[in-house]
C-alpha positions, 0 to 999 in steps of 0.5 A, spaced: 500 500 500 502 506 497 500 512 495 498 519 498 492 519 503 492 512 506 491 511 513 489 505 519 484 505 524 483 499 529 475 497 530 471 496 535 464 493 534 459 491 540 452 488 540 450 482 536 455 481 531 457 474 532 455 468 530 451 473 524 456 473 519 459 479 521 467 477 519 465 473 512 461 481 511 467 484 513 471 481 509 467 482 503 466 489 503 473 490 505 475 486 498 470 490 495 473 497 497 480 495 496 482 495 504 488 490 507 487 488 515 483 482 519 478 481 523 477 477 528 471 475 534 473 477 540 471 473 548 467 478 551 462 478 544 465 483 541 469 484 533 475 487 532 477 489 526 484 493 523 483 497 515 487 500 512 487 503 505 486 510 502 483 514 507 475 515 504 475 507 502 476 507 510 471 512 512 466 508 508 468 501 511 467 505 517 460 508 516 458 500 513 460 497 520 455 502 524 450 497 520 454 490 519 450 484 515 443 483 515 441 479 521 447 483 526 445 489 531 450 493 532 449 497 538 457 501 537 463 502 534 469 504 537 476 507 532 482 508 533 488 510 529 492 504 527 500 504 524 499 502 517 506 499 517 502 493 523 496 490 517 498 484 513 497 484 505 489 483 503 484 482 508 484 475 512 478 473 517 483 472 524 482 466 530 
């Protein structure tokens, strides 16, 4: 990833986002905005993701995580910037 205006956050999405296909969406959606990084489920219920890429593919994959797949309800999300130099290439589903 290179270029002008690229950037990382770290995600945090609370309510019922597991057991929903919220990874599986994330993954897709990512792909489909060109983004690189990896989510995973988390013990206390909760997902946790890093996206990187250029900064308005970012903004909307963040817009996008407020509402998740079909059958999630997200009652919020959590950003943090994040250091580009720490995200895998593509975008993976992590244990």
């Amino acid at each position: 990833m290179t270029g002008g205006n690229i950037r990382a956050v770290t995600a945090r999405v609370t309510g019922r986002v597991q057991g929903v296909s919220f990874r599986a969406w994330t993954q897709s959606r990512a792909h489909a905005l060109g983004l690189e990084g990896w989510v995973r489920n988390e013990a206390d219920g909760s997902v946790t993701a890093m996206i990187g890429g250029e900064s308005s593919a970012v903004d909307e994959m963040v817009e996008a995580l407020h509402i998740g797949p079909r059958w999630a309800k997200v009652t919020g999300v959590t950003i943090e910037l994040a250091e580009i130099s720490e995200l895998p290439p593509g975008f993976r589903i992590t244990l």
